[in-house]
C-alpha positions in Angstrom: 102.9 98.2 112.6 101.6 101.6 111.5 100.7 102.9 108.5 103.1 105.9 108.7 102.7 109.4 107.6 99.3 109.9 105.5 97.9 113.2 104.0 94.1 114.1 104.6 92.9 114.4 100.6 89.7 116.6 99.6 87.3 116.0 96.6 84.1 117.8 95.3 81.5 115.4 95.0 78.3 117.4 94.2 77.9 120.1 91.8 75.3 122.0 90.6 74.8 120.1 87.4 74.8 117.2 89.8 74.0 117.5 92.8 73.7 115.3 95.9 69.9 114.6 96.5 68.9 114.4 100.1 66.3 112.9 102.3 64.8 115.8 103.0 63.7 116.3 99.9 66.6 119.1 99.4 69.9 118.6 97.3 73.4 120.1 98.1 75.3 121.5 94.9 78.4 121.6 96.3 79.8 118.5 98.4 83.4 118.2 99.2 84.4 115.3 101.1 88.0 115.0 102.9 88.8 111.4 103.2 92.0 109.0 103.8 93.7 105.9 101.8 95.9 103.2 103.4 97.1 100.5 101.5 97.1 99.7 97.3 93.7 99.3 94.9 94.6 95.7 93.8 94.5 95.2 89.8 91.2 94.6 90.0 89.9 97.3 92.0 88.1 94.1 94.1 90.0 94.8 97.9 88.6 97.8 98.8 87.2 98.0 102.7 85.3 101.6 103.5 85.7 102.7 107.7 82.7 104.7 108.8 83.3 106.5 111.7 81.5 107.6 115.0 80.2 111.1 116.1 82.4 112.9 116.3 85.6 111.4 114.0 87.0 112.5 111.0 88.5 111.0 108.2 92.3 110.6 110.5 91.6 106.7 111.0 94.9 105.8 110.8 98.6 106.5 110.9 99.8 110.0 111.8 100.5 113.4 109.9 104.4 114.4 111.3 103.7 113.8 114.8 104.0 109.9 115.3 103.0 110.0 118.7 99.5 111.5 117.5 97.7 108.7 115.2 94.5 108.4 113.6 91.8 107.6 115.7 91.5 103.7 114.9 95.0 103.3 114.0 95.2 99.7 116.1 93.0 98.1 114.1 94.2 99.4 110.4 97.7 98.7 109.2 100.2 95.4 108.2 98.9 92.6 109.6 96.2 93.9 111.5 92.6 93.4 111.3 91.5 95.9 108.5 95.3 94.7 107.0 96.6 97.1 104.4 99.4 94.5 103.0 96.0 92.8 101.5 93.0 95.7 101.6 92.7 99.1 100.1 91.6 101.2 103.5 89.2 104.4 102.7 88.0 106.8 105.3 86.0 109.6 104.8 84.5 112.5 107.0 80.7 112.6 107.2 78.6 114.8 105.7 77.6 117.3 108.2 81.2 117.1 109.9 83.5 119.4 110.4 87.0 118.0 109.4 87.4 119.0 105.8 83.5 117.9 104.3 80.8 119.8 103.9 78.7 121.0 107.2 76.9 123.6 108.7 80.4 125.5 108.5 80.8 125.4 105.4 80.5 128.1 103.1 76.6 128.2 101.3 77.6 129.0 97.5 74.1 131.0 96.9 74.7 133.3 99.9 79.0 133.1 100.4 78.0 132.9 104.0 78.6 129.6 106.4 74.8 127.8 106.3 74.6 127.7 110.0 71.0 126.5 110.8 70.4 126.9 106.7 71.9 123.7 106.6 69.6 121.2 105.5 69.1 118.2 108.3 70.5 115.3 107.5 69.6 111.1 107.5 72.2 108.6 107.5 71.5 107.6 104.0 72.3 110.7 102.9 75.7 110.6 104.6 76.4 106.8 103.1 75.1 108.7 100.0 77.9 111.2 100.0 80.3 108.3 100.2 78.8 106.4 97.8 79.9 108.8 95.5 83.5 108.8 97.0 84.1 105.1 96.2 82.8 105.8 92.2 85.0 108.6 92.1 87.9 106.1 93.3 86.7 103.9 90.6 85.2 101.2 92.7 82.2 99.0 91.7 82.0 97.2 94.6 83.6 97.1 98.1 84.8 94.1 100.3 83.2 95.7 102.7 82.3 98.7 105.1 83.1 98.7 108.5 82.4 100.8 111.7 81.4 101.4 115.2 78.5 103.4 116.5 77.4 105.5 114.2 79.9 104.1 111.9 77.8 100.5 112.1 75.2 102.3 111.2 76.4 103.8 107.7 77.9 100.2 107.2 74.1 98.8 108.1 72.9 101.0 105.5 75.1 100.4 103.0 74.1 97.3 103.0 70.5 97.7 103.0 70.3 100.4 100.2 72.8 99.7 98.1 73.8 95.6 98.7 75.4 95.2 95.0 78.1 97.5 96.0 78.8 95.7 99.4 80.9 92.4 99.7 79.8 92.3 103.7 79.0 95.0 106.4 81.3 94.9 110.1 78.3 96.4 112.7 79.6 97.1 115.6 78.5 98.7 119.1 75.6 100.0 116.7 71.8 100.2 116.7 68.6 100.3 113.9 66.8 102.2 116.4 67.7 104.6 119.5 65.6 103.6 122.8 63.9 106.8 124.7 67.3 106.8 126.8 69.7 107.6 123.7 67.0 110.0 122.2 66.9 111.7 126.0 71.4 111.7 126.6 71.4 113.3 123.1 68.4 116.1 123.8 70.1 117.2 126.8 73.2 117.8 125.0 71.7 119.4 121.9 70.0 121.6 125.1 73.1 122.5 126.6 74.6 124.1 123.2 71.2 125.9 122.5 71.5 127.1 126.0 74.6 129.1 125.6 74.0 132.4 124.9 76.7 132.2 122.6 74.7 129.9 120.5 72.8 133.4 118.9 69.9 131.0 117.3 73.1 129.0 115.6 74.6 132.4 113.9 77.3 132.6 115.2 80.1 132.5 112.7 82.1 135.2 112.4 80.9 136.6 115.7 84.1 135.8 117.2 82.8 133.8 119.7 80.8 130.1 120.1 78.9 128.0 122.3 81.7 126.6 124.0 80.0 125.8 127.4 77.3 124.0 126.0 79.6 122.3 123.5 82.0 121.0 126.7 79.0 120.0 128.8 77.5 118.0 125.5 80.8 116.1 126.1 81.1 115.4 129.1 78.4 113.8 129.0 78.5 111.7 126.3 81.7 110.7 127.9 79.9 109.7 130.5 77.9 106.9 128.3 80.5 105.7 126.4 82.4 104.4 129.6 80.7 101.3 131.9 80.7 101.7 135.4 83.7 99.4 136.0 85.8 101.1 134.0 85.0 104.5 135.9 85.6 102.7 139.3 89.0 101.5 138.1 90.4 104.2 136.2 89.3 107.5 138.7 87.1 105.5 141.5 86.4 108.1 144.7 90.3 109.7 143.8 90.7 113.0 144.4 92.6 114.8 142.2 96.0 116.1 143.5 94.8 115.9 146.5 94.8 113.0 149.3 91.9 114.8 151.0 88.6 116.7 150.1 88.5 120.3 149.6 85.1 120.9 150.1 84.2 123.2 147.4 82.0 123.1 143.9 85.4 123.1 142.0 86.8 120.0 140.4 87.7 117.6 143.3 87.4 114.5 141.9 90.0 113.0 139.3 86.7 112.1 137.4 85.7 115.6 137.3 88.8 116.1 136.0 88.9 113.9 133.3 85.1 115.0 131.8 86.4 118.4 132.1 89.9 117.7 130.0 87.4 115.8 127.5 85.1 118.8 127.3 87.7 121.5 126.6 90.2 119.4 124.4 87.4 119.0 122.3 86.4 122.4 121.4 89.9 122.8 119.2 88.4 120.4 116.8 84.7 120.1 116.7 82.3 122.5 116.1 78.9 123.0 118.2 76.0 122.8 114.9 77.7 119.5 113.5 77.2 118.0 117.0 73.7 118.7 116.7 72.9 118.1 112.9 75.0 114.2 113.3 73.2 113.4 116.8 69.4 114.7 115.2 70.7 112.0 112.3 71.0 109.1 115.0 67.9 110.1 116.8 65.7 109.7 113.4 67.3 106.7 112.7 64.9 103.6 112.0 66.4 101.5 108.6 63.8 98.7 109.5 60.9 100.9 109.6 61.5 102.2 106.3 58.9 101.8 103.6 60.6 99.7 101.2 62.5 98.3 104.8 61.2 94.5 103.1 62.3 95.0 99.6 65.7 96.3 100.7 66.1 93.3 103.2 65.2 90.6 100.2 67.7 92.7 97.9 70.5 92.7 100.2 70.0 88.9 101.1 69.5 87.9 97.0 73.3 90.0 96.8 74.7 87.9 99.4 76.0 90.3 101.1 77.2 89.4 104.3 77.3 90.8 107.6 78.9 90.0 111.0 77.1 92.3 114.0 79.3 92.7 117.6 78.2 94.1 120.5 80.0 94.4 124.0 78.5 93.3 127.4 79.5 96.4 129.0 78.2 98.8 126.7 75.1 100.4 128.0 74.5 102.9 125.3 74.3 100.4 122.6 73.8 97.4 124.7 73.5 93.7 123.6 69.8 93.8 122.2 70.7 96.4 119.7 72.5 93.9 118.2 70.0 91.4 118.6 67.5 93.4 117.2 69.8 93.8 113.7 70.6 90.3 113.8 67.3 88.9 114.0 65.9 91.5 110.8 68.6 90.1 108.6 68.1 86.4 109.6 64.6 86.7 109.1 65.0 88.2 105.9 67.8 85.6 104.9 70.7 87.5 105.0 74.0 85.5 105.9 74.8 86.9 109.2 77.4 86.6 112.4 77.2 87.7 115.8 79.3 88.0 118.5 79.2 89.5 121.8 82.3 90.2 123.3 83.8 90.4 127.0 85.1 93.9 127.5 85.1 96.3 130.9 85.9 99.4 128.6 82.1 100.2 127.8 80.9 101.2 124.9 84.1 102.9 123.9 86.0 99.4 123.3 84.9 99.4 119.4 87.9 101.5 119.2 90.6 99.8 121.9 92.6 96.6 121.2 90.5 94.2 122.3 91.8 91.0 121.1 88.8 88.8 121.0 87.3 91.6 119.2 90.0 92.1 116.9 90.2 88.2 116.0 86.5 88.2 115.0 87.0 90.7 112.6 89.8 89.9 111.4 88.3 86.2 110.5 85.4 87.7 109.0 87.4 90.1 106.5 89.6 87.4 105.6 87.0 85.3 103.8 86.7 86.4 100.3 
């Protein structure tokens, strides 16, 4: 069962009597933040669960705005009786920092010059997007969460939550996430930020208001990443050698194959909602990010473990991008340190992408874990 219609809500966060202190060393003194609520903040404030999301998400995680047939982007996992169950846990989902779906990005408007930042923009960490959020769930009057979950770079913020600010944090749902990219992510994520620096529409990032964008490099960027967040099965049995409305080849350099087709419908449907700098400000985030190499990486660990703040890590064994030892990797930091941890690997032939399908096995894990109080 769905959540039904739900309105997109905006807050300012950051001001410049307060503003929101960065890892760069730079603040932001105006932050608005777009986020989502499913569900009702019990009496005592105590049921709150906090969805991080990927990439390239947005604060739409569940239920639709008019058009039922269009939902939020994790709606099969949030709603009655479903894993992240709104009949029992107050739901909040917020853009990131950086993003482009209602909070404050490269897009946004810089009050000192009342132009969009562009590449002005300071770059960001993802503390200083679970920083931004922090400040989201004190505005909503929350202490302390039940817990923050995501996926990709959504485990991440939920991995950091926990680590910097543990009192605040019942338990952290990792999943399909890392604490520290290989070489290979780095290099998928270079050669996209390449192809939008590429396009001569680009203009050294100043390109607002010019009327125009790098939209090539932008599709190519992801197509792509589309590539790496399906497994190889899931390619051979969804498009395998098809051709695309075609029995026979055509022989050309046009798009032949129904895989071509599909990366190409990925790259253009996503330039109606996403916009090239936030693509490369969010992917430099993940390539800098290394929680365990921090300096105070020990203290945070024995804090976090002394909260008892839990934390229940899944991977897939057919992701590739994030595959099985990222998980390890976590799991072992927080054991060692003494931190009350599950893991799970899970049978899937969806790839990295089945974080956000119905897996059930998947579903039933996390479903367990939330349920324990």
């Amino acid at each position: 069962m769905s959540v039904g219609y739900v309105e997109t809500q905006r807050v300012v966060l950051a001001t410049p009597d307060d503003p929101l202190p960065l890892s760069s060393g730079r603040t932001l003194g105006h932050v608005e933040v777009a986020y989502e609520t499913y569900g009702e903040l019990s009496a005592a404030r105590d049921n709150a669960v906090v969805v991080c999301h990927a990439l390239t998400g947005d604060a739409h995680a569940a239920g639709h705005h008019g058009d039922e047939a269009r939902r939020g982007w994790w709606d099969n996992i949030i709603g009655p009786g479903r894993p992240l169950d709104t009949d029992r846990f107050f739901v909040v989902c917020a853009n990131l920092l950086g993003g482009c779906q209602g909070t404050t990005g490269p897009s946004s408007i810089d009050p000192e010059t009342g132009r969009p930042y562009g590449m002005d923009f300071p770059l960001l960490s993802v503390s200083d997007m679970v920083g931004a959020h922090r400040r989201l769930v004190r505005h909503l009057g929350i202490a302390r969460v039940h817990s923050v979950v995501g996926g990709s770079l959504g485990g991440m913020q939920a991995l950091s939550w926990a680590l910097e600010a543990p009192d605040e944090v019942g338990s952290a749902v990792v999943v399909a996430a890392s604490s520290r990219l290989s070489a290979q992510n780095i290099a998928f994520s270079a050669v996209a930020r390449e192809a939008i620096m590429r396009d001569p529409d680009f203009a050294g990032g100043a390109y607002y208001g010019s009327g125009r964008s790098p939209q090539t490099g932008l599709a190519v960027a992801r197509m792509m990443a589309h590539i790496t967040y399906l497994s190889e099965a899931a390619m051979s049995t969804k498009f395998g050698r098809r051709f695309q409305d075609s029995e026979t080849p055509r022989f050309g350099f046009g798009v032949d194959f129904q895989v071509e087709s599909y990366l190409k419908h990925q790259g253009e449907s996503f330039l109606s909602r996403f916009d090239a700098l936030s693509y490369l400000y969010l992917s430099r985030a993940l390539d800098y990010y290394d929680p365990f190499s921090e300096p105070d990486a020990a203290g945070q660990l024995r804090r976090t473990a002394e909260a008892g703040t839990r934390a229940l890590v899944l991977s897939f064994d057919s992701d590739w991008r994030f595959d099985t030892s990222h998980s390890v990797r976590i799991v072992r930091r927080l054991e060692h340190a003494g931190v009350p941890v599950t893991f799970r690997e899970v049978a899937s032939t969806a790839g990295h992408d089945s974080f956000l399908l119905p897996v059930p096995e998947y579903h039933a894990i996390v479903a367990a874990f939330l349920a324990v109080r």
